[in-house]
C-alpha positions in Angstrom: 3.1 44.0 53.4 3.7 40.9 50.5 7.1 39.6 50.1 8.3 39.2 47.5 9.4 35.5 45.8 12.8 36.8 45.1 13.5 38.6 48.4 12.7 35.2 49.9 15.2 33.2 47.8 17.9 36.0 48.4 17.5 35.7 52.1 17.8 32.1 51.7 21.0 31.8 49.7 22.9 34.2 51.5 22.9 32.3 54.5 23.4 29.0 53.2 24.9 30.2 49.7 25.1 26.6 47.7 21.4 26.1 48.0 19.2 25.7 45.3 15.8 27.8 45.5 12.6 27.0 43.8 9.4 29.0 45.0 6.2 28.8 43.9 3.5 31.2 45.3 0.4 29.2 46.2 -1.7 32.3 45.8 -1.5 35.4 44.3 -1.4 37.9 47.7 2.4 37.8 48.2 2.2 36.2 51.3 1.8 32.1 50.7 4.6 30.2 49.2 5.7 26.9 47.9 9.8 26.5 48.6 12.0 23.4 47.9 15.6 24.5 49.2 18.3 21.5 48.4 21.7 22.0 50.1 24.9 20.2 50.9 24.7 21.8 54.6 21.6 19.5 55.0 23.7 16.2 54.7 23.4 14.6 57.9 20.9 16.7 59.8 17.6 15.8 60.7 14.7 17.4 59.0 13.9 19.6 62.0 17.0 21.0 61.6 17.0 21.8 57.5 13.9 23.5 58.6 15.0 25.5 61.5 18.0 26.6 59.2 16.1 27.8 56.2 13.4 29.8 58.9 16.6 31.0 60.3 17.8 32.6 57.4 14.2 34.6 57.1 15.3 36.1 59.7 12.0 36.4 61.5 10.0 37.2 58.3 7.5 34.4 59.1 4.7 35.1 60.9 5.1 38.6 59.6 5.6 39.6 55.9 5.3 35.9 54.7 2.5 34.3 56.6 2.9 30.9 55.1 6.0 28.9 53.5 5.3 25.2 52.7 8.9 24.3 52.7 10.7 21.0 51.6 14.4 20.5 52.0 16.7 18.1 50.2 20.2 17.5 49.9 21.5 17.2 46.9 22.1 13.5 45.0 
């Protein structure tokens, strides 16, 4: 089953609530997506780290309902 872009960004900000969410779906099945996620909590973290906390907050989604999340982190300037 797709997920949806929004369900994604909603999973994302409520466990690291002062992130900013962009998505962008690389195709149109529901299931491949662009995501840049920029967050004070990133500030002094390695990127492994960003990463592990955004997949974190999908709570197990990948692999599953998303199959594919091209994901930057940043923290903000």
């Amino acid at each position: 089953m797709p997920m949806p872009a929004a369900e994604i960004e909603a999973l994302i900000k409520a466990a690291i609530p002062d992130a900013i969410v962009e998505i962008e779906a690389l195709v149109d099945d529901g299931d491949h997506y662009r995501a840049t996620v920029t967050s004070a909590a990133f500030a002094g973290k390695p990127r492994v780290m960003q990463h592990k906390m955004v997949y974190e907050a999908l709570g197990g989604r990948m692999g599953g309902e998303l199959h594919a999340l091209q994901l930057s982190t940043a923290v903000p300037n």
